[in-house]
C-alpha positions as CSV (number, residue, x, y, z in Angstrom):
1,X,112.8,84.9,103.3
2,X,110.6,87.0,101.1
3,X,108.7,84.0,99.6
4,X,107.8,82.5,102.9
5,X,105.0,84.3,104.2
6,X,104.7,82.1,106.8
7,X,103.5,84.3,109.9
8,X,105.9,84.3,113.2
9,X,104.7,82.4,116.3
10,X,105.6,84.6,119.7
11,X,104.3,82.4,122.2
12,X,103.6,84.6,125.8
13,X,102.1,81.2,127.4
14,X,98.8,82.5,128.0
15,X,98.6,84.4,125.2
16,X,100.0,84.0,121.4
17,X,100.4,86.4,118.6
18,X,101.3,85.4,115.0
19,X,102.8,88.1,113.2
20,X,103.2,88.6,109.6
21,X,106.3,88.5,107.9
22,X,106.1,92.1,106.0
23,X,103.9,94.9,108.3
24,X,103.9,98.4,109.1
25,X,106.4,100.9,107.2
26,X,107.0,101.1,103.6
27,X,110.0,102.2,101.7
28,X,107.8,105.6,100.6
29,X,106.2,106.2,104.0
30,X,109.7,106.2,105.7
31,X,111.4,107.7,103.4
32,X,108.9,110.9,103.0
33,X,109.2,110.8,107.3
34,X,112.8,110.9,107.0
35,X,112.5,114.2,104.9
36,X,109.9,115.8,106.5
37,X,111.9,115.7,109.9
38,X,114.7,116.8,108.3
39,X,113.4,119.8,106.5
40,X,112.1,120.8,110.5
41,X,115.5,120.6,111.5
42,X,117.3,122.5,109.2
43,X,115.1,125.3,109.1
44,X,114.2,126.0,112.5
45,X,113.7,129.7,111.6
46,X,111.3,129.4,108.8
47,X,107.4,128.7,108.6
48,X,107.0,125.3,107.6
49,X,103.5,123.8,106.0
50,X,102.3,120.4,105.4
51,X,100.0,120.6,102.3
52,X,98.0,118.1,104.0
53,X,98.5,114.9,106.2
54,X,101.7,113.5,105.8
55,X,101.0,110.1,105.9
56,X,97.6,108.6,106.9
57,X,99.0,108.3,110.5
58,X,97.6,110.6,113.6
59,X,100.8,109.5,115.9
60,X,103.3,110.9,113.1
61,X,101.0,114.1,112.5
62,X,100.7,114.8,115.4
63,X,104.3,114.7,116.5
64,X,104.8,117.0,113.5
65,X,102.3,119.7,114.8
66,X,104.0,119.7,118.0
67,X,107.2,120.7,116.2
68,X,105.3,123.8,114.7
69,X,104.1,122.5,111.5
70,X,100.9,123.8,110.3
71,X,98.9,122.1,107.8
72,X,97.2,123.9,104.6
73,X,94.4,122.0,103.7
74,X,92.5,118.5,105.4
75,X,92.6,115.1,103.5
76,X,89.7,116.1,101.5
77,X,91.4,119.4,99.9
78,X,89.8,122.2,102.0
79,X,91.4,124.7,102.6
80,X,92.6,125.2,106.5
81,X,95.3,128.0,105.7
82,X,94.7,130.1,102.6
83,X,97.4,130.2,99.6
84,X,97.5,133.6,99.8
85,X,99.2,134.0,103.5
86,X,102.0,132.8,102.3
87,X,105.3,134.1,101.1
88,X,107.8,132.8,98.9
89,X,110.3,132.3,102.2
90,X,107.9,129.7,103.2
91,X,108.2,125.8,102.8
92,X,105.6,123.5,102.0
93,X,106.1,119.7,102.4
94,X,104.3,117.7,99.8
95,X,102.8,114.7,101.2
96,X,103.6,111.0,100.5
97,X,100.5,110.6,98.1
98,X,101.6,113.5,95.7
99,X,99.9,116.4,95.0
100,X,98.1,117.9,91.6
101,X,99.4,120.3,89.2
102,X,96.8,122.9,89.6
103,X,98.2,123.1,93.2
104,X,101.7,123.1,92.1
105,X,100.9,125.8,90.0
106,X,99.4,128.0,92.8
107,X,102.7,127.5,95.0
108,X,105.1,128.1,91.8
109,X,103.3,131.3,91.3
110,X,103.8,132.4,95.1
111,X,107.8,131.5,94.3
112,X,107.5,127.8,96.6
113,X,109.1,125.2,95.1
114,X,106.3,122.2,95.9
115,X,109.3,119.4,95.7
116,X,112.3,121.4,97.4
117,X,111.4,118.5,100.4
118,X,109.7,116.2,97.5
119,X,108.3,113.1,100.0
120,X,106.1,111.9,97.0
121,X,106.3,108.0,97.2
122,X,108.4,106.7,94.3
123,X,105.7,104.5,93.5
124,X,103.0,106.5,93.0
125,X,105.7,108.4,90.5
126,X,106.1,105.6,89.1
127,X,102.1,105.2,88.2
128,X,102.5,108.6,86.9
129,X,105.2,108.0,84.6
130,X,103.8,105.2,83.2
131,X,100.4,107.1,82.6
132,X,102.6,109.9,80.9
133,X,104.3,107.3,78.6
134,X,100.6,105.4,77.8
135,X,98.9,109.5,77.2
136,X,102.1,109.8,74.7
137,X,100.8,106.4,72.6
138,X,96.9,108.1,72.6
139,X,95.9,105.5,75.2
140,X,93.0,106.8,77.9
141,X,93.7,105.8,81.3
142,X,91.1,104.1,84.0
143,X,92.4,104.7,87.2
144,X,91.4,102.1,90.1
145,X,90.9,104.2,93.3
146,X,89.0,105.7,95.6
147,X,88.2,109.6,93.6
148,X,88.2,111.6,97.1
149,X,91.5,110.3,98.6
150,X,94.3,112.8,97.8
151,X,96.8,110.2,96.0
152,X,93.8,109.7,93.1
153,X,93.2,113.1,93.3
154,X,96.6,113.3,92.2
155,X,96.8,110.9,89.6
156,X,93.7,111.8,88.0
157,X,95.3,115.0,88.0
158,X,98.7,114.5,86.7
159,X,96.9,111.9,84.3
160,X,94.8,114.0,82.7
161,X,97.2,116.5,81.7
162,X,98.2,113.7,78.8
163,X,94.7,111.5,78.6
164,X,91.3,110.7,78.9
165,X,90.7,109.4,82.4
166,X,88.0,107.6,84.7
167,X,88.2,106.6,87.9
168,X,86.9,102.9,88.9
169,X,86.5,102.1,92.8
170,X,86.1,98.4,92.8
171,X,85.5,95.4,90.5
172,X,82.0,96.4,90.9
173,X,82.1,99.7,89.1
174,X,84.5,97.8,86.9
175,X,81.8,95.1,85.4
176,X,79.6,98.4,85.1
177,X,82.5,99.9,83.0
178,X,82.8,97.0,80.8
179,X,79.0,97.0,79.6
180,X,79.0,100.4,78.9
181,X,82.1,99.7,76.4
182,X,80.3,96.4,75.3
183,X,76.9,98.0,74.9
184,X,75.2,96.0,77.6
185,X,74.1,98.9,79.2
186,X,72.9,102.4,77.7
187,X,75.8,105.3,77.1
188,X,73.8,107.5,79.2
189,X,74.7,105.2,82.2
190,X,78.3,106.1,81.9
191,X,77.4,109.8,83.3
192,X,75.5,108.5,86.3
193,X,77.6,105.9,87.5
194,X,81.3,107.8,86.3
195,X,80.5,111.5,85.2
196,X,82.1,113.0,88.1
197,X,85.2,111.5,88.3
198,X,85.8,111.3,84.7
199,X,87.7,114.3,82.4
200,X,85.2,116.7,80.3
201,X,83.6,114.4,77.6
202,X,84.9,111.4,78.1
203,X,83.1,109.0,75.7
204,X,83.7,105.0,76.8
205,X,83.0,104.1,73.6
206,X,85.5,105.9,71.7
207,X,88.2,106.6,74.5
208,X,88.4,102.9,75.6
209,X,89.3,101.8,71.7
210,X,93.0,102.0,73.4
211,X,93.7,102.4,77.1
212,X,95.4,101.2,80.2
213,X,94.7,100.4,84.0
214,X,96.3,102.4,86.6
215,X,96.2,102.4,90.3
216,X,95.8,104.4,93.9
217,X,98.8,102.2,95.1
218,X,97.2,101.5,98.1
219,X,94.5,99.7,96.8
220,X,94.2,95.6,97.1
221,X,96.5,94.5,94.4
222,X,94.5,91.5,93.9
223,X,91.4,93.9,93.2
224,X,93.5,96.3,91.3
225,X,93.9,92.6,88.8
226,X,90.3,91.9,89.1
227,X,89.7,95.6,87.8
228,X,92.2,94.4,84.6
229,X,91.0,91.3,83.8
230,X,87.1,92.8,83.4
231,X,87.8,95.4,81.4
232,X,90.5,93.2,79.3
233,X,87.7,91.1,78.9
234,X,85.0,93.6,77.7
235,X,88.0,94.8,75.3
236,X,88.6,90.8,73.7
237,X,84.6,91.3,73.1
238,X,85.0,94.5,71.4
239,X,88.0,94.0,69.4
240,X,89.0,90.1,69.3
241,X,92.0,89.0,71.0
242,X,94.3,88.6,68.5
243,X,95.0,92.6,68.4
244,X,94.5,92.8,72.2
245,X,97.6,94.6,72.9
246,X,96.9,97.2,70.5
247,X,93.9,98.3,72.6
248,X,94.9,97.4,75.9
249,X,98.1,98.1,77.7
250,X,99.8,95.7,80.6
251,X,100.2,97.9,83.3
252,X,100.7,94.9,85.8
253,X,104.5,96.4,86.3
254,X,102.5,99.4,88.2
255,X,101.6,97.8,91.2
256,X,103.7,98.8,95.0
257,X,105.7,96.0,95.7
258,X,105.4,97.1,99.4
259,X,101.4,96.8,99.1
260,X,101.7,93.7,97.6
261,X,104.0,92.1,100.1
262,X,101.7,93.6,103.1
263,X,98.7,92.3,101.8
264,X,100.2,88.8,100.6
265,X,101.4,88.4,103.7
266,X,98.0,89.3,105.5
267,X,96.3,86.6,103.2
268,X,98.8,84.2,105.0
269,X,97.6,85.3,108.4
270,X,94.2,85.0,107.7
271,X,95.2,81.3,107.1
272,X,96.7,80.4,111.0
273,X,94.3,79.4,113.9
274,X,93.9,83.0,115.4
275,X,91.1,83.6,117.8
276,X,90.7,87.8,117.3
277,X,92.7,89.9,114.9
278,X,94.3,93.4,115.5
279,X,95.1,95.7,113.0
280,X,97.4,98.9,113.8
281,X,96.9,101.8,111.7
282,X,95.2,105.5,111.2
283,X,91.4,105.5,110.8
284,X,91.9,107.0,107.3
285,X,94.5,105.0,106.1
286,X,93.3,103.4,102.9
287,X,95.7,100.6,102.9
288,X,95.0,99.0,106.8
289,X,91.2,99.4,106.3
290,X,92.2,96.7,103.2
291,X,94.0,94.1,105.6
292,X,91.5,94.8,108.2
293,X,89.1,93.9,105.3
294,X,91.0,90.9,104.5
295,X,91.5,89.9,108.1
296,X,87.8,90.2,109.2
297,X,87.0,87.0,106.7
298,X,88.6,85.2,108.7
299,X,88.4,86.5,112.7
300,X,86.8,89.5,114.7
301,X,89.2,91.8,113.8
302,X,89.6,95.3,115.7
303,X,91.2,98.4,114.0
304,X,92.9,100.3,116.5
305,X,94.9,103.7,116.2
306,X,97.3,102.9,119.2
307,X,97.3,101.0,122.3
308,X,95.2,103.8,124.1
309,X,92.3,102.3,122.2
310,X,92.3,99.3,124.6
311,X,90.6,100.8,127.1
312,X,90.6,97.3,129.7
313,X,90.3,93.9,129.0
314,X,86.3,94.7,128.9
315,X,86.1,97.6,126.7
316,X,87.9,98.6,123.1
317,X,87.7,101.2,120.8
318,X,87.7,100.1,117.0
319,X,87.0,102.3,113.5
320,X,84.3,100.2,111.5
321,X,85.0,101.3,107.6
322,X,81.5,100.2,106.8
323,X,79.6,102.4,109.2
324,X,82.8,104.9,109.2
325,X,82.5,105.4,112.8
326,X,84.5,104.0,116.2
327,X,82.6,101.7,118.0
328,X,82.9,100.5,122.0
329,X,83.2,96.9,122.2
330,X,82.4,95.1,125.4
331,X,83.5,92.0,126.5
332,X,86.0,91.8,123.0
333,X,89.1,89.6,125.0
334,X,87.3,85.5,124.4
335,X,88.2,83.7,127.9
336,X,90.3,80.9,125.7
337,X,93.8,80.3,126.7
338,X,95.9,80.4,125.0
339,X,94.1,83.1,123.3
340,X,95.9,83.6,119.8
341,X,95.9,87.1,118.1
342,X,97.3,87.7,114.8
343,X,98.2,91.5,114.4
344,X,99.8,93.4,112.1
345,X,99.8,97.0,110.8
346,X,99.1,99.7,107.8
347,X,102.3,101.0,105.8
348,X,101.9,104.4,107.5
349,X,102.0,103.2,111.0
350,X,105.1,103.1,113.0
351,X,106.5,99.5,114.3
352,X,106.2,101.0,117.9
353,X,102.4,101.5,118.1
354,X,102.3,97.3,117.4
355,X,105.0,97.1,120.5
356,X,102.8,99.4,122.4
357,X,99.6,97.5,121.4
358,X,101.3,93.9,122.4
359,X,102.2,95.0,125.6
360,X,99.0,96.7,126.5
361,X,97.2,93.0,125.5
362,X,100.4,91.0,127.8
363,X,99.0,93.7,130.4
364,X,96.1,91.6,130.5
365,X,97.5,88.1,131.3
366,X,98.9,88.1,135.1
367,X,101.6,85.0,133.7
368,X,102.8,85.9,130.5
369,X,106.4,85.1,130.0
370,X,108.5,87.8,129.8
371,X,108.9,89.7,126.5
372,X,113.0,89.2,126.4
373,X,112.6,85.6,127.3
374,X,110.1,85.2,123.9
375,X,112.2,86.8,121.8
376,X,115.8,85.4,123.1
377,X,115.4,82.9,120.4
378,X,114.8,84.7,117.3
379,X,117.8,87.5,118.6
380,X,120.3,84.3,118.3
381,X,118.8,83.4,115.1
382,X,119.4,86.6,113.5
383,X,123.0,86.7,114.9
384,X,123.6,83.4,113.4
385,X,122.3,84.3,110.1
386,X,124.7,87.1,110.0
């Protein structure tokens, strides 16, 4: 099942929807849900603190919030509760995306265990381990991410305990990267286009004799490969390919599986004969604003938080990552019939904002069929299967 990524048809009559074959939750995202919860249940008599967002998901956070949490700092890393308030009785909640050692440190030395509830996503360990094993054979590391979003914030910081490290946004700042090392472009360029998300004195031309890619694991993994094979290429220039493993590591075995399969099956929906595209998902989630990216190739594609965002069939609210602000959108539902939507959602979004989101847009169509009559079929299939 996991190599066809063939999209599901549910066919409402008026209105269609294909759906992807992997959406919504990940393995890491549940799993740090599941322990936050958990940690609020068993200690109902203790102050409990997100360190920030748990997950890049308002519906979740907010949920949270109502159950007393309090968070320390915002997705950029101010501050919204000082370190200093707290006591050593106290429980802080690491989020999904990791945290980085200078803020372990500060909540060791207060006598808070950072991982006591550790909901760091076991890939974005697994990064880290492999950065820690690359720093231990002298290699630098370029990180592909996005510098201000608090998972490369982490890894740049748990990276550069044991390397050299630069962080890359895009295959852009990549090709930029790769004349610097080939001597295209002047060193002084380095500093402008990297110098402040790069350790103290890191010298291209000297710390990229040996290094290896690492990612944000939210990032297109397609993207994250584009990233590799530029600066693989600059490094064949440099040093001839018949040593090319000496100088630059395969870190292919890096990439989240669960991205991966999200946005692989996303390329497969951009494929089918949709008319509008939804995406479900937080407006700062880093990995739906890449299918929405994906998606909008292909259709008008509206990012959505929830289903409140539909505000009638003449009116929606939609985040626009390019102008990074929500825009109204009149007139958004197209008169064909049957209109076919493809949605899907973002790792951290729960599968029953897409319910909600479905049923709001069947809200709209006076003779839709009946959700159980739609889905009769594919119930029977499962139960055969099994």
């Amino acid at each position: 099942m996991k190599k066809d990524l063939t999209p599901t048809l549910l066919d409402f009559g008026p209105v269609q929807f294909f759906v992807p074959r992997h959406f919504g939750f990940c393995y890491g995202v549940e799993n740090a849900i599941d322990i936050a919860y958990r940690a609020v249940e068993e200690h109902p008599d203790k102050n409990i603190y997100l360190l920030s967002e748990m997950i890049h998901n308002p519906t979740v956070n907010e949920d949270l919030l109502g159950r007393g949490v309090q968070f320390l700092q915002d997705t950029a890393g101010n501050q919204l509760v000082p370190f200093s308030s707290l006591s050593s009785e106290d429980i802080v909640i690491v989020p999904a995306f990791g945290t980085t050692l200078e803020i372990e440190a500060e909540l060791k030395k207060i006598g808070i265990d950072p991982y006591q509830f550790n909901t760091t996503c076991p890939f974005v360990e697994k990064v880290w381990k492999r950065g820690k094993q690359l720093g231990k054979k002298d290699y630098a590391l370029v990180v592909h991410g996005k510098y201000e979003h608090e998972e490369t914030r982490a890894t740049f910081s748990h990276s550069a305990d044991h390397s050299a490290v630069v962080v890359v946004l895009n295959p852009e700042e990549a090709k930029v990267l790769a004349e610097i090392m080939t001597e295209e472009r002047p060193l002084s360029d380095f500093e402008e286009y990297f110098g402040h998300k790069a350790t103290p004195g890191f010298n291209p031309l000297e710390d990229l004799k040996r290094f290896g890619v690492i990612n944000q694991t939210t990032m297109l993994a397609t993207e994250t490969q584009e990233v590799m094979d530029i600066l693989k290429v600059a490094t064949i220039e440099r040093f001839g390919e018949a040593d090319i493993l000496d100088h630059f590591a395969d870190t292919s075995d890096t990439l989240c599986y669960a991205t991966n399969e999200n946005q692989s099956a996303t390329l497969e929906l951009a494929k089918q004969p949709a008319d509008i595209a939804v995406v479900v998902g937080g407006y700062n989630s880093s990995n739906t604003m890449h299918l929405v990216e994906i998606l909008e190739h292909s259709f008008p594609t509206y990012h959505v938080r929830d289903a409140s965002e539909f505000k009638s069939e003449n009116e929606v609210h939609h985040f626009d990552q390019w102008k990074k602000e929500v825009l109204i959108t009149k007139d958004w539902l197209p008169s064909k019939r049957p209109l076919r939507v493809a949605i899907t959602s973002g790792a951290s979004c729960p599968d029953v904002l897409v319910d909600e989101v479905m049923l709001k847009l069947l809200s709209y169509f006076d003779e839709a069929k009946e959700v159980d009559e739609v889905i009769a079929p594919f119930i029977e299939e499962g139960k055969s299967e099994t």
